[in-house]
N, C-alpha and C positions, 0 to 999 in steps of 0.2 A: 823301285826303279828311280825315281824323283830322290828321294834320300839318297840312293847312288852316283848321282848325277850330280848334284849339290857338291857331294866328300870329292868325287872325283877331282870338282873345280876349284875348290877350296884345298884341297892336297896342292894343285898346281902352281895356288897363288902362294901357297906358304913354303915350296922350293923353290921361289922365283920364277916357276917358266912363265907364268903370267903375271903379268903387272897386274896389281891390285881392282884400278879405273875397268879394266879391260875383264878379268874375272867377274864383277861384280856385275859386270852389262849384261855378259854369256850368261849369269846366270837369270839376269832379270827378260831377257829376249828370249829364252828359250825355256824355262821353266812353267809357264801356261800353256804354252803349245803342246810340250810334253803329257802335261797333264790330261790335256783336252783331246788327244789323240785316243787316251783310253777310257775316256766317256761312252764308246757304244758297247765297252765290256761288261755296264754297270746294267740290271735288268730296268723294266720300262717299271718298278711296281713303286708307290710313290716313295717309300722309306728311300728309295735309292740317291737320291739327292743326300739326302741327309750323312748317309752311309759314306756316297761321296765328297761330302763337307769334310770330312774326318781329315783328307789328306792337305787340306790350307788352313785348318785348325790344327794338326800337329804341326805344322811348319811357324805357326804363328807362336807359339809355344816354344818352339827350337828359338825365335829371335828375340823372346823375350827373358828366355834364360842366358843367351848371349850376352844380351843387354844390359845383366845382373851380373854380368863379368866372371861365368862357369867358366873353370879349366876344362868341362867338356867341349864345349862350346866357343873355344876361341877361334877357331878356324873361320867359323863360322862368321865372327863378329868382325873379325880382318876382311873377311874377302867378301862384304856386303856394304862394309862402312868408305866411306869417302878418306878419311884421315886416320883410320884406323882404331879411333874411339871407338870401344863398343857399343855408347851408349847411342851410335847413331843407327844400331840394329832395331831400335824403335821408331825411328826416323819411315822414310819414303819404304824398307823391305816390307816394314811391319804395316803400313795401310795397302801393297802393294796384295799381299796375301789375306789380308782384311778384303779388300774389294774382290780379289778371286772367290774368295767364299761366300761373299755377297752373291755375286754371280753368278753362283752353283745353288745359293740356296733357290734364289727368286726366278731365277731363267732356267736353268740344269740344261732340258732339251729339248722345254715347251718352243723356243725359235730361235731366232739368230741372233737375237739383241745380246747376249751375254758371252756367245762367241763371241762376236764382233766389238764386244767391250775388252774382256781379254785381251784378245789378239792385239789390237789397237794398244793396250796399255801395254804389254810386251815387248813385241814386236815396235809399235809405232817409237817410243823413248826409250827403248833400249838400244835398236838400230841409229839412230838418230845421233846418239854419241859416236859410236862406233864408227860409223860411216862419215859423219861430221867432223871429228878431228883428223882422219886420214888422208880429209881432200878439199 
């Protein structure tokens, strides 16, 4: 679903109906939320975390093949990067989904501190542009 969500936003930016700035936000503000919605799918047994990690470990993987300038992967590198470089898919996506997996490894669903890390890293600087240039 996460990998669909990504293509979907990335299709948009690459027929211009989103500007680049603006794709890159929706995907950094809504991308943990997404994810973290299907944490109570995952069972309580402790591998699950782990199991869990898999899905900000593949994405880490997706931006660093980006980053190496795959024609699979251009979509990807456009509509994450600032200037379009794709070396900037190493940049802020690539610690963004690094600390997501932090998150899931050390916290999963023992409390709130790694929701509320998430969410915050999300939500708090992704909305902040978005909402920030328009008013």
């Amino acid at each position: 679903l996460g990998l669909a969500f990504v293509k979907a936003i990335t299709t948009l930016a690459s027929k211009e109906i989103l500007e680049p700035r603006d794709s890159r936000k929706i995907i950094h503000t809504l991308s943990a939320p997404l994810f973290m919605v299907f944490w109570p799918l995952f069972s309580d047994s402790g591998g699950a975390r782990v199991f869990a990690g898999i899905v900000p470990l593949a994405n880490a993987v997706r931006l660093f093949v980006a980053a190496t300038g795959s024609e699979d992967e251009e979509e990807l590198a456009s509509a994450v990067s600032r200037s379009g470089d794709a070396k900037e898919a190493l940049g802020g996506p690539f610690f963004y989904v690094l600390v997501l997996l932090a998150s899931v490894l050390v916290f999963w669903r023992d409390g709130y501190a790694g929701i509320i890390a998430s969410s915050t890293m999300a939500a708090g600087d992704g909305l902040a542009d978005l909402i920030g240039r328009r008013f």
